[in-house]
N, C-alpha and C positions, 0 to 999 in steps of 0.2 A: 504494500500500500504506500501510496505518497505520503510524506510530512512534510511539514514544514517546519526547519531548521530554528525561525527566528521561538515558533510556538514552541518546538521541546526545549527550547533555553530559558523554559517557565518552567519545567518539569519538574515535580518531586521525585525524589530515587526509593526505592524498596526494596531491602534486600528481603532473601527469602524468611527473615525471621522479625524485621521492621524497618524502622524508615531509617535513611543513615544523611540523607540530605536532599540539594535538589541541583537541579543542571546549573554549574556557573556558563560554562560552551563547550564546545568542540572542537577536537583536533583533526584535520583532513588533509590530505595525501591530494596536491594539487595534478600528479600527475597518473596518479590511476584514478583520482574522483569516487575515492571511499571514505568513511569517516574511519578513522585510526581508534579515539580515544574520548568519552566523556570525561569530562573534567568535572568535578563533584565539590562541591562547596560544603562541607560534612556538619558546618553551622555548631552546635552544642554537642551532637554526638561524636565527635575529634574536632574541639574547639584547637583554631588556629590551624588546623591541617586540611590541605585538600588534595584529592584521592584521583587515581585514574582508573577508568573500567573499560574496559574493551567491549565495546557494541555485540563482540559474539555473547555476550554474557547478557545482553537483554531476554528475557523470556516471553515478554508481552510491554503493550502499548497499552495504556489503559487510559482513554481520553476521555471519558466521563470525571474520572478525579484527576485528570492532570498528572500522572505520573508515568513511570518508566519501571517494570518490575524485573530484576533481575535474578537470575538462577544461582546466585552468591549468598552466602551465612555475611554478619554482619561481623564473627570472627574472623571469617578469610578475608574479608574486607580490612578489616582492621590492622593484620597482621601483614597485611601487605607492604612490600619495598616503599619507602620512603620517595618520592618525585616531586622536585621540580619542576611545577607546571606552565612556568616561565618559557617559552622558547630562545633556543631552542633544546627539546629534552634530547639527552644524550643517548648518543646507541647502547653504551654500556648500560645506562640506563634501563631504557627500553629493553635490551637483552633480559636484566635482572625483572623485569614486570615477565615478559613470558615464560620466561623458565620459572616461574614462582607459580604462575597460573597453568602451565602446561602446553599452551599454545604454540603454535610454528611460528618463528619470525616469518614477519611478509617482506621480509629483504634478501637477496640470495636465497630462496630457498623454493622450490614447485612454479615453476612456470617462468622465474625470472624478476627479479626486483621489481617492488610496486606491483606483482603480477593479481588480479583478482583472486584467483585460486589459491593463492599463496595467505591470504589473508581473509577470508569472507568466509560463513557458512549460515545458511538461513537456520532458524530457529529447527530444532529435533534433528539435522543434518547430521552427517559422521563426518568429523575433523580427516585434513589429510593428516596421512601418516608422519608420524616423530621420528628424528632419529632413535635408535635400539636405546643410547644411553645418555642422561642429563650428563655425564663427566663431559660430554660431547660439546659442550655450552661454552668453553673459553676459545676452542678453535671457532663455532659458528661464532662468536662475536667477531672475528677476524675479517669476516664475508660483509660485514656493513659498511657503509662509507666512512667511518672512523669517528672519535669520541665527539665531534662536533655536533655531532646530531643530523638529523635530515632535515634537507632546507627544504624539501618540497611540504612539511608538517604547514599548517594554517591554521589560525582559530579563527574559527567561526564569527566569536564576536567582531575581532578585527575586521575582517574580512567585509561584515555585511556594514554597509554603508560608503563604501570604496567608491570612488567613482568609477563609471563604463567608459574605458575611452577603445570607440571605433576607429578605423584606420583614417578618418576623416574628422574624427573632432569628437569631442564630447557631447555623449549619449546617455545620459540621467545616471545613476547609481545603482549599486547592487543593496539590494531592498529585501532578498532572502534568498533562501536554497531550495530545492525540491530535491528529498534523500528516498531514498528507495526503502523500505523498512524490513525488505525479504533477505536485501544483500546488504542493503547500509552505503549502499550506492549513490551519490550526487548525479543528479540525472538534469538540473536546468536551474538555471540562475533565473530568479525574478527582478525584472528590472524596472527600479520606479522611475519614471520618469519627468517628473516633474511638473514643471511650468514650460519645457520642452513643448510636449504635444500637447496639452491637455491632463495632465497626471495619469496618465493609464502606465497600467502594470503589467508588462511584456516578459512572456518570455523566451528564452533563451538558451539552447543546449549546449552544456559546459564543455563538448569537444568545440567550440568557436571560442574559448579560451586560449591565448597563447604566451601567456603570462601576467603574473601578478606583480606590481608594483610596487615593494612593502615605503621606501624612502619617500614613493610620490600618491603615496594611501590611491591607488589605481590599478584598476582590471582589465587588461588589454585584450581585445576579439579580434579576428580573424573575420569581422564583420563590417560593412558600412553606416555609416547615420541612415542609409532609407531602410540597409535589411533591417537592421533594428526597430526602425518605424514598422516595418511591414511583417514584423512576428506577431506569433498568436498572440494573445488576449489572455494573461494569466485570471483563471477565475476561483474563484477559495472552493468551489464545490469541486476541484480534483482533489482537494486535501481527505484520505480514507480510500481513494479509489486506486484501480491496480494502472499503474504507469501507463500503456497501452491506454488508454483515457485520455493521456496528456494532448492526443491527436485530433477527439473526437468532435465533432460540428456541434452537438449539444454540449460541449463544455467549452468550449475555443471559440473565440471570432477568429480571424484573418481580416488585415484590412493590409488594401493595397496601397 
């Protein structure tokens, strides 16, 4: 089902045995366009500490209360590696959060760095396979781009309000995400537009992304000021419906 990125950064978190906080944002992988990491704001219950969870660990969407339920005890939570959720987080980092959780790094590993497969599995899914043994963990840290961390990592909140700039000029700002909630996939940038056209709310598929601008807060497309004029018609009734919707004449204008 479609979400929207800026709504679950309202989210409360539940682990499987109570509440442990609520979405501060997100971390996402600019160049395979998946979310990597919620960032957890843990409020009272780890005052002062905020926690990272790995989107395979949601078990459900629960949008009648606003929240995000996860298949994690509030102990395994709790005991989890320490993170700096500053960017950018460290690979050694990042290594020490999967091997604690069990997960396959999505760098070097099933399909190739940033590969989908190497990272995603929808809810009840069977994970790809591990290597045979954890001792195995200081060579795979070897295979990542080194302690600096991955640049291609984004937060969300950053990210949404950025300007759009088309190959022609500036084209209104990025106003949210549409994330895939099966794979946790970024499937289209919603773009507000302002005083531009009329304020309408376009959008936008994040392969016409060709980099982000962190020093000049800008998102650059592979697009022009009219295609951008001339995309769909973001409308809120795709939010709960399956991607394949995002197409549809009953949920989309087109204007030329």
């Amino acid at each position: 089902m479609l979400r929207s990125i800026k709504d679950l950064q309202s989210f409360a978190i539940r682990a499987a045995d109570g509440d442990i906080g609520r979405v501060d944002h997100f971390l996402f992988d600019d160049r395979a366009w998946v979310l990597r990491y919620v960032v957890v704001d843990t409020g009272q219950w780890l005052p002062g500490r905020r926690v990272l969870i790995s989107p395979r660990a949601v078990a459900a969407v629960d949008v009648e209360t606003s929240t995000l339920v996860l298949n994690l005890t509030q102990q395994k939570i709790h005991d989890s590696p320490g993170i700096d959720a500053a960017l950018p987080v460290s690979r050694q980092k990042e290594a020490e959060f999967h091997d604690y959780y069990g997960y396959p790094y999505y760098w070097g590993y099933v399909g190739g760095a940033g590969s989908w497969a190497a990272w995603s599995h929808p809810p009840g899914a069977v994970l790809p396979p591990m290597p045979a043994s954890s001792s195995e963990g200081a060579s795979r840290r070897q295979e990542g781009s080194g302690p600096d961390g991955d640049p291609h990592l984004r937060s969300s909140k950053e990210v949404i309000g950025y300007t759009l700039h088309a190959t022609d000029g500036g084209a209104g700002h990025v106003g949210d995400f549409l994330v895939d909630d099966a794979g946790w996939g970024l499937k289209h940038l919603v773009v507000s537009t302002g005083g531009w056209i009329g304020g309408r709310d376009l959008l936008l598929p994040v392969e016409r992304v060709t980099r982000i601008d962190w020093e000049g807060s800008q998102v650059h497309v592979n697009a022009t000021r009219d295609d951008v004029r001339g995309s769909r018609e973001f409308d809120r009734r795709l939010i709960g419906r399956e991607d394949t919707d995002a197409a549809s004449p009953d949920s989309v204008q087109h204007h030329g």
